[in-house]
C-alpha positions as CSV (number, residue, x, y, z in Angstrom):
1,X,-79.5,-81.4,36.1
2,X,-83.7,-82.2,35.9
3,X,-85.5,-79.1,36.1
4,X,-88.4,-78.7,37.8
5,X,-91.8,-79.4,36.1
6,X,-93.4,-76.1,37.6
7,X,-91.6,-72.9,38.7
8,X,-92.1,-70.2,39.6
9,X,-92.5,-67.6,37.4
10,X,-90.2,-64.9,38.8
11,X,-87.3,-67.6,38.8
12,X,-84.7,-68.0,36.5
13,X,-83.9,-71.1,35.0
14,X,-80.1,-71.6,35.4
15,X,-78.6,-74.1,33.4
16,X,-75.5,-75.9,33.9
17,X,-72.4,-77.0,31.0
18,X,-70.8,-80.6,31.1
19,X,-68.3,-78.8,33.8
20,X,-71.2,-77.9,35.8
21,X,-70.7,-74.1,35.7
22,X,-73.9,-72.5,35.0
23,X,-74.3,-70.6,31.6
24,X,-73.6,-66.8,31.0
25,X,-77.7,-67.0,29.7
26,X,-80.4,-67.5,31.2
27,X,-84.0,-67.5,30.6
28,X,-87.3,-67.9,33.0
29,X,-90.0,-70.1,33.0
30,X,-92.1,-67.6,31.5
31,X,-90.1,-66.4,28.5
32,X,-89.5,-70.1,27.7
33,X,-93.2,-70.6,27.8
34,X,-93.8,-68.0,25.0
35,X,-90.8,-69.4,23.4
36,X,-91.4,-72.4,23.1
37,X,-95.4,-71.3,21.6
38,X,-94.2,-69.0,19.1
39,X,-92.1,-71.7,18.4
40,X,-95.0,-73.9,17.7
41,X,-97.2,-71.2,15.9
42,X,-94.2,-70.6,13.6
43,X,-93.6,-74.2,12.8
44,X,-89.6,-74.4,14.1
45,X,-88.6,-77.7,15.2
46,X,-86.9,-77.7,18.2
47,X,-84.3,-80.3,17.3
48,X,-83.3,-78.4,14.9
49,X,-84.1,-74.5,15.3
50,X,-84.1,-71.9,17.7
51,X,-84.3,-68.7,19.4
52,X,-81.8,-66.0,18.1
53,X,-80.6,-63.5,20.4
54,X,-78.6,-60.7,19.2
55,X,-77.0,-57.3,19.3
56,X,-76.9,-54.9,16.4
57,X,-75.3,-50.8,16.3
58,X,-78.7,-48.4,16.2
59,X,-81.5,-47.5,18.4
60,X,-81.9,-44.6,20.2
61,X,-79.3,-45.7,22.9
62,X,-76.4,-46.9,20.6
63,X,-77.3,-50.4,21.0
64,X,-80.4,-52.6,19.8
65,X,-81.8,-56.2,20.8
66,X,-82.4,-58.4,18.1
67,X,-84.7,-61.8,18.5
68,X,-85.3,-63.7,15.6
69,X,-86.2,-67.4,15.0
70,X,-84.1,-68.9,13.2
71,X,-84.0,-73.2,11.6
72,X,-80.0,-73.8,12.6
73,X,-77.1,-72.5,14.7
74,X,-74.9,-71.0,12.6
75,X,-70.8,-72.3,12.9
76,X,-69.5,-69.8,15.7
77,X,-72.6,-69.6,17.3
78,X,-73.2,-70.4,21.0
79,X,-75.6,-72.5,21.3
80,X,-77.6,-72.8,24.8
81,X,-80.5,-75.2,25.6
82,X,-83.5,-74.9,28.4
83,X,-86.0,-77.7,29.2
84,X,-85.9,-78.6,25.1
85,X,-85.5,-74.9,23.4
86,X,-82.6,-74.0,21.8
87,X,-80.8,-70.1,22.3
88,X,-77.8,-69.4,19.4
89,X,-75.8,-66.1,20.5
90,X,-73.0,-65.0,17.6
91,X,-69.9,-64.2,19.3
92,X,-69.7,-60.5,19.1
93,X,-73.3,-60.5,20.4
94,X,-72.1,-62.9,23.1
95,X,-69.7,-60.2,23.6
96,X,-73.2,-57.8,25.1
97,X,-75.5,-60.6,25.9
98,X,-73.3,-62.5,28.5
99,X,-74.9,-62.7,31.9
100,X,-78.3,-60.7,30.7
101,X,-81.7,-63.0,31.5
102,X,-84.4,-63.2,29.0
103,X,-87.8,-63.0,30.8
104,X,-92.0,-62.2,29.6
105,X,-93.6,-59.3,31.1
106,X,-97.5,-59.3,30.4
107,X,-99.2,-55.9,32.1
108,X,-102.3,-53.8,30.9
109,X,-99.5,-51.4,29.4
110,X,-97.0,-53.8,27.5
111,X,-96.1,-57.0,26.8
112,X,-93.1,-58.5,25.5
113,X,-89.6,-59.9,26.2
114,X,-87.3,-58.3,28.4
115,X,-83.3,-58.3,28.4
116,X,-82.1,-57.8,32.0
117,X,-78.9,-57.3,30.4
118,X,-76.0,-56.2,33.2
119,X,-73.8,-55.0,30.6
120,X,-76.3,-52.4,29.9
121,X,-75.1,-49.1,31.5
122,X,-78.1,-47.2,30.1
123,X,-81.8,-47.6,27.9
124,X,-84.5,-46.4,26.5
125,X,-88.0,-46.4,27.6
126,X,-89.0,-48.8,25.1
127,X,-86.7,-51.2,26.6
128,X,-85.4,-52.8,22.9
129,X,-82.1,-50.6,22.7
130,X,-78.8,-49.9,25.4
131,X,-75.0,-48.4,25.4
């Protein structure tokens, strides 16, 4: 599957497995923007680093967000690519994360990476932790 070379940036861009089922991640054009520039700034090769996404016990909802860069996919990590960026999930993070989409919100107030996470039944007002 090509993706597009402009979207929109309220979409989401699904990407599809060898079996053609779309993947339990997803991310949108404008959170992989910012990716991939942080990814640039920090000087993390995209062949061979990434984007961690993770879930750790704490916060002030139970639950808390982790993203990290990080230079290699660990061994049981899931490992997800969009349009050339790479995404490891651990499996007991994979566990929370499945199905969540990763966007960029940029307002007068806040900006910053949101998990729309459906697994989350409830979160703070920062946003960074859920149960």
């Amino acid at each position: 599957m090509t993706m597009p070379e402009k979207a929109n940036t309220t979409s989401v861009l699904p990407v599809t497995n060898a079996t053609g089922a779309q993947k339990s991640i997803e991310i949108t054009p404008k959170a992989l923007e910012k990716v991939r520039s942080a990814m640039a700034k920090e000087n993390i090769s995209p062949e061979s680093g990434g984007l961690r996404l993770g879930v750790q016990g704490g916060g002030c909802s139970g639950l808390s967000y982790n993203i990290r860069f990080d230079t290699k996919p660990r061994e049981r990590d899931r490992v997800y690519e969009y349009d050339g960026v790479r995404i490891f999930v651990d499996p007991k993070s994979f566990i929370y994360l499945h199905g969540m989409v990763l966007d960029y919100e940029e307002t007068l107030l806040k900006q910053g990476f949101i998990f729309r996470n459906p697994n989350a039944s409830k979160s703070c007002g920062c946003g960074s932790s859920f149960s």
